[in-house]
Steps between C-alpha positions, in 0.01 A plus 500: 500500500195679459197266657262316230151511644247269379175663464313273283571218334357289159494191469439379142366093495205406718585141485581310805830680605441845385164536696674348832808762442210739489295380818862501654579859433141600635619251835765766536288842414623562164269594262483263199322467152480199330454446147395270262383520119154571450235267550305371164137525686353697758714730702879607353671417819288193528854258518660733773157500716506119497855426588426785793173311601731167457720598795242487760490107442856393498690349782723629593336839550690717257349740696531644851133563508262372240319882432811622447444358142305820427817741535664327175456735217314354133658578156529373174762568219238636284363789715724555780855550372523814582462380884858408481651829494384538880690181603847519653548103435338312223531113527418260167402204633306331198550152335867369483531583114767717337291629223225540723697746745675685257175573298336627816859739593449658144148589609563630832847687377347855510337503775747423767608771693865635502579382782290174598710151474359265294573123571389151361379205729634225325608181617744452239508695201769704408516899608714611268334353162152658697678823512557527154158572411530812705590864362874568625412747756254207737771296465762625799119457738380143406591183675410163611286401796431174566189462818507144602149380548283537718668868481334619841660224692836387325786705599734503178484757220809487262559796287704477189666758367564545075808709384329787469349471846638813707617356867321791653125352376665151634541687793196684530311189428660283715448746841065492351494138528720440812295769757240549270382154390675310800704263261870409474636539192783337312621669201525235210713543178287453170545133442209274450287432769745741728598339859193345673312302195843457395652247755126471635365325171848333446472347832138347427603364199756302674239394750299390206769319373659374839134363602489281189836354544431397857149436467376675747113658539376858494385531852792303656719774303283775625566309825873529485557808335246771695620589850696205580710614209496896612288581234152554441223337689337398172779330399594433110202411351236671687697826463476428089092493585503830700722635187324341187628248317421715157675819677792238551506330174551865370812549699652207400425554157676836544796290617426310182489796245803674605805311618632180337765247616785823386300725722450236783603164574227403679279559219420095453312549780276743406248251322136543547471215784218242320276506842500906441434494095222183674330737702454853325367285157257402748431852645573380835714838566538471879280742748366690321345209287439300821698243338854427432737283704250485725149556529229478785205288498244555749799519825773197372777646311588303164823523326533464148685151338674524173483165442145488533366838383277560789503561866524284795525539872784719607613536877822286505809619664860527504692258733539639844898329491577807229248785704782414793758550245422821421508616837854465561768775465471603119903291429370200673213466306618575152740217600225267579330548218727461263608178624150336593390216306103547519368659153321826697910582671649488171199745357584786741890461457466507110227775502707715776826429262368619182357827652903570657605398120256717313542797716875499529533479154231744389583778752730721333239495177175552692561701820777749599541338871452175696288700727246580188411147439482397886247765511350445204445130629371580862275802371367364121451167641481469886801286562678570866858476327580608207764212267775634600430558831471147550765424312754732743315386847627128375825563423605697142759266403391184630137518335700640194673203487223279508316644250814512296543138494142460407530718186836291404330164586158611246285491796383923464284601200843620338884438501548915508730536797453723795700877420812510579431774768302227708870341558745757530514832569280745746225232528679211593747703766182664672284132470207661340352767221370694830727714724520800720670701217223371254360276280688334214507683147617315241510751229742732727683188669419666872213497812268771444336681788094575444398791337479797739188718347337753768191282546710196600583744857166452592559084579647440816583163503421400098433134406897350521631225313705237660888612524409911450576687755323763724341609835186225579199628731578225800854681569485841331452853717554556848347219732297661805413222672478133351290205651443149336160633418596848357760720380427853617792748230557775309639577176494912537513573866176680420207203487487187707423182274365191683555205318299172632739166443273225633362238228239657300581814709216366706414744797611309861494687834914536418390697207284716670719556776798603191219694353413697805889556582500656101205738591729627807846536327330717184293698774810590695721560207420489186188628240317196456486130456496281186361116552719325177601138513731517191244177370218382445230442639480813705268312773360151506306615798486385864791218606208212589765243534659699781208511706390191460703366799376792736145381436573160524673564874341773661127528256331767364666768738795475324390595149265768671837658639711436178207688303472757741895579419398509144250752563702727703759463216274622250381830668858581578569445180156719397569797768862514463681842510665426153392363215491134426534426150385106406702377188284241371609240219331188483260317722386739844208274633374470817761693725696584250135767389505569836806652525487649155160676615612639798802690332476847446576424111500193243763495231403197304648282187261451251504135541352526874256307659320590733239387732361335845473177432437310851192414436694212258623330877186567631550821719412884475775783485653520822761758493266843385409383156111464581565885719641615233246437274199634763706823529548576114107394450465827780730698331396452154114550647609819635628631124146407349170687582331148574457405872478141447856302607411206305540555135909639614517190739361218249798463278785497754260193670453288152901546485536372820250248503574353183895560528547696173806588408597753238668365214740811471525831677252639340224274537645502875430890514143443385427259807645754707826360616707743283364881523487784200830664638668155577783468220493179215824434393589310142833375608581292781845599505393872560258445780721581807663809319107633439448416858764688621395783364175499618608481833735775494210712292280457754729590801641788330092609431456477871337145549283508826351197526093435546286613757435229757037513347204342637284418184141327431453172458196312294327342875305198502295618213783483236587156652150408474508562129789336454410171653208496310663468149756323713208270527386446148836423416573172775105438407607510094779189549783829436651495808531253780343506874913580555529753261144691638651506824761640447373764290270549754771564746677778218135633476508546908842689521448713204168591578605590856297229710196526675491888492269756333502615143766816545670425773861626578724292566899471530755286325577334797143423550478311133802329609452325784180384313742369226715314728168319703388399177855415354572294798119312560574361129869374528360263799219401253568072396363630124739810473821294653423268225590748247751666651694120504419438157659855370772403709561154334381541157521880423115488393189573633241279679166532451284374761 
């Protein structure tokens, strides 16, 4: 298949998800244009250039960096058409209206290019009746995409195909946005509201309704049915703020519009729920209005009451006898819920029944597999298990049963029965929709394997649902040498991959020790060395907890020698005679930097954090970070005609001092902790194949590793400078006496201690100044105090 390259791309709609498709595409370096229609006053592409400006103040970023905003093209549909013959991909992402869309197609017609794809982000409308304001010949190259908002961070795109969609743009497509855009997508069949919204919106309704019949409040829903449920943090009703209550009256009313109690049983349910209809006549439309279920005054959160039209206090929560329900084993706690008596049991049995009902009885009409709408469910609306997986870890036919006799007994929101395939057959003899061979198709009566497209080669060890088979990171390969601390393997007998299996992959002397033994098995045979922990986070950082009871025993000694390990670590890792390739993906704080720093290359997911962040338990870098930072001040100082260290050397302090961590891999690279030749990855999945490849790249180019350098450091005259401002800030109420010490202490190592301006110094010299300062602040009363409150509470103390 010849290889669709995506040059540029349009996007046409600079409301809120068009321009955060566009600041997406510019996250991943592909050139974008956004349009808009003209603006009635002042400049033409005065609507674009607001939305753009726009994106700099939402949270979440849509952006990796905020500047970035400048690389999205301006256009409107009045002077810019032509623009769109230069795009390979054009995406329409205005209002959801028919007429409106296929007014704007008729317009833009001529001037797409012969071969670009055109494709509609709708939630819900129909492809096929867009497509028929097309001429014949754009026909076979338009399709649906559906983004899921916020684009940049949710991982499910569905694409819908009309029939007059040729596979091959499906195809083509579909390999753009996997490795491209870093999504998964789930290809939907042209019914309303596709697979997500679908059984998404379906599901809230019968919260809605569920919640009424039991009585039950907004927050102690949101209580029950965020994590403790395997879903979303934010729960039910928080998650319709983050949405927008107008955004999801418009999906229902799709629901609404185009099915009817032929088309779907459950259509009863579909009302407009009265609190809903309440809210958006009051234009409380969620986040975005500050107000909707909830709103914030001053810091108490308020929730609002039906009854009463207005807010009052929120904060209640579930009770803790059904949280320890829903930690048992998934068949004993469907069990218990359906047969508890308290009013918030029966609530999660009848809300967890009706999604099994709808989605075994809407399957074959919405999705072509099981495995679509698990994914759908997991990637469109962050739930850990998708319906049916649930639904098989419990036991198929004894939760079919039960929901069964609900349905006869007019308990579920209608008396359609479960398919007859849910009973007999395939699914019942293999106890799930999910197997080895497959997942269940309806439509073809047999478990389908996933789609094998060329792109899908480059994922290791995808994203598995329960009951699918294939090879899983902790057991795949060749295992080297194994500890309880790491797994040293390979998958090619070419590259050595370290993978870290402590909690957190938090770096203990064990690790270090695996890490070193990693370094001396890829030295000895093999090109190179890939640090991949199959999950995240790649590095919470330094194992505290572990050395606690060292300190405690023997004092400060202890730490000083289990930081001196670290060190040594880090420089083998830095001078070793292969490349080390750090796969990042997630949090790499503390240690975890540390190590990612002292590789020879970065491959990072998009969604990486980065940063040294010990400051936030009251101690300095101990492991290289702060020499790490003094050397690539010198080295950068060295590139630039000025003499003076400090400017290079000031912004690797703040990010120390202050314990900034990049909010993706970009902003990472532009506090240093990522370089311009490290390698930002969309797709998690992808990262250890990209890694790989490095590694054997650079071996096969002849990878020597650094020279062993003296360089200059700043002297007491860059620390002097620093302390000063240091100064104004404990003097100013911004920091306390604490936090100026130690910054004072970062402002000592970096600098290079009590030594002239220019001096040359060694690694190991910055070091061992690290590891005095790392170790005179763990034996400090006020820094132990922090490090004890992380430990118990997970949050920082500020003393």
């Amino acid at each position: 298949m010849k290889r669709f390259q995506v040059k540029k791309v349009a996007v046409l709609g600079a409301g809120v998800m068009g321009a955060q498709i566009a600041a997406h595409l510019v996250n991943v370096k592909v050139p974008v244009v956004l349009f808009d229609l003209p603006a009635k006053e002042g400049p033409k592409n005065g609507i674009v250039a607001k939305a753009i400006d726009n994106l700099k103040k939402l949270k979440p970023s849509p952006l990796g960096v905020a500047r970035d905003a400048e690389l999205i093209g301006q256009a409107n549909y009045e002077e810019h058409l032509a623009q769109l013959a230069e795009c390979d991909l054009i995406i329409e992402a205005i209002a959801e209206r028919m007429d409106w869309k296929r007014d704007l197609y008729q317009k833009i017609a001529p001037h797409v290019a012969p071969h670009a794809i055109l494709a509609s982000n709708t939630s819900g409308l129909s492809i096929t009746q867009l497509s028929e304001a097309l001429p014949e010949a754009l026909r076979p190259r338009f399709c649906g995409i559906h983004f899921f908002n916020p684009p940049r961070y949710m991982t499910l795109v569905e694409l819908i195909a009309t029939p007059a969609t040729q596979p091959e743009i499906l195809d083509q497509l579909e390999a753009f946005v996997t490795t491209g855009l870093g999504k998964g997508v789930v290809r939907a069949k042209d019914t309303p509201n596709f697979i997500a919204n679908r059984i998404g919106i379906a599901g809230m309704l019968s919260t809605m309704q569920e919640v009424d019949r039991f009585g039950l409040t907004f927050d102690v829903v949101d209580d029950l049915t965020g994590k403790r449920l395997g879903r979303a943090s934010s729960g039910t009703f928080r998650t319709a703020d983050v949405v927008g209550l107008d955004t999801m009256a418009h999906v229902i009313k799709t629901l609404q519009d185009n099915l009817s109690l032929e088309t779907d049983p459950f259509y009863g349910s579909f009302g407009t729920p009265p609190v809903l209809k309440a809210l958006i006549e009051k234009g409380h439309l969620g986040q975005k209005t500050k107000a909707g279920f909830y709103k914030k005054v001053g810091r108490d959160v308020m929730r609002f009451e039906l009854e009463s039209g207005d807010y009052v206090p929120a904060g209640q929560k579930a009770d803790e006898v059904y949280g320890r329900m829903l930690k048992k084993p998934a068949a004993q706690r469907l069990q218990l819920l359906r047969n508890s008596e308290g009013p918030q049991g029966q609530f999660l049995w009848a809300i967890l029944r009706n999604s099994f009902h709808y989605a075994a009885v809407h399957l074959a009409s919405i999705a072509e597999t099981a495995r679509d709408v698990d994914q759908a469910m997991r990637w469109g609306f962050g739930m850990k298990q998708g319906p049916f997986e649930l639904w098989q870890e419990a036991g198929w036919l004894d939760v079919a049963k039960m929901v069964q006799e609900d349905i006869d007994a007019g308990r579920a929101l209608c008396r359609t029965p479960l398919p007859e395939w849910v009973f007999k057959g395939p699914v019942a003899e293999a106890g799930g929709v999910h197997t080895a061979q497959g997942s269940w198709n309806p439509g073809k009566g047999v478990f389908e394997p996933r789609r094998e497209l060329p792109v899908y080669a480059r994922q290791r060890f995808p994203e598995r649902l329960l009951g699918e088979a294939g090879p899983v990171f902790q057991t795949a390969g060749k295992t080297l040498e194994e500890t309880d601390s790491v797994r040293v393997w390979t998958l090619d007998d070419e590259v050595v991959i370290a993978s870290i299996k402590t909690k957190m992959h938090a770096i203990s002397p064990e690790v270090c020790e695996g890490l070193m033994a990693a370094i001396d098995l890829a030295e000895a045979e093999y090109k190179g060395l890939v640090i991949w922990s199959g999950d995240e986070p790649f590095s919470a950082g330094a194992d505290l907890q572990a050395t606690l009871p060292a300190f405690m025993a023997v004092g400060v000694a202890a730490i000083e020698d289990a930081e001196g390990f670290m060190q040594q670590m880090m420089l083998r890792l830095r001078y070793a005679h292969v490349p080390v390739v750090s796969a990042i993906r997630g949090l790499a704080l503390g240690g975890g930097c540390e190590l990612a720093v002292y590789s020879a290359r970065r491959v990072a997911h998009m969604e990486s954090y980065i940063g040294l962040v010990e400051v936030g338990v009251g101690l300095v870098p101990g492991a290289g970070g702060l020499t790490y930072i003094a050397r690539r001040a010198a080295e950068a100082a060295e590139r630039s005609t000025g003499k003076d260290l400090l400017p290079f050397l000031t912004e690797g302090f703040t990010a120390a001092a202050m314990a900034k961590v990049g909010s993706s891999a970009i902003e990472s690279r532009q506090l240093g902790y990522l370089l311009e030749d490290d390698v930002v990855v969309p797709h998690k999945d992808e990262l250890l194949h990209v890694a790989l490849g490095q590694a054997r790249a650079m071996f096969e180019a002849g990878y020597r590793p650094p020279h062993k350098r003296l360089f200059p450091v700043a002297g007491r005259d860059g620390r002097a400078t620093i302390l000063g401002q240091l100064v104004n800030m404990r003097d100013g109420g911004f920091i306390s006496q604490h936090d100026f010490h130690i910054a004072s202490l970062i402002a000592g190592v970096v600098t290079g201690g009590d030594v002239d301006p220019g001096t040359l110094v060694s690694e190991e010299y910055l070091m061992t100044l690290e590891r005095q300062a790392f170790c005179s602040l763990i034996a400090h009363p006020k820094t132990q105090e922090r490090i004890l409150g992380m430990l118990n509470t997970g949050k920082p103390v500020r003393n």
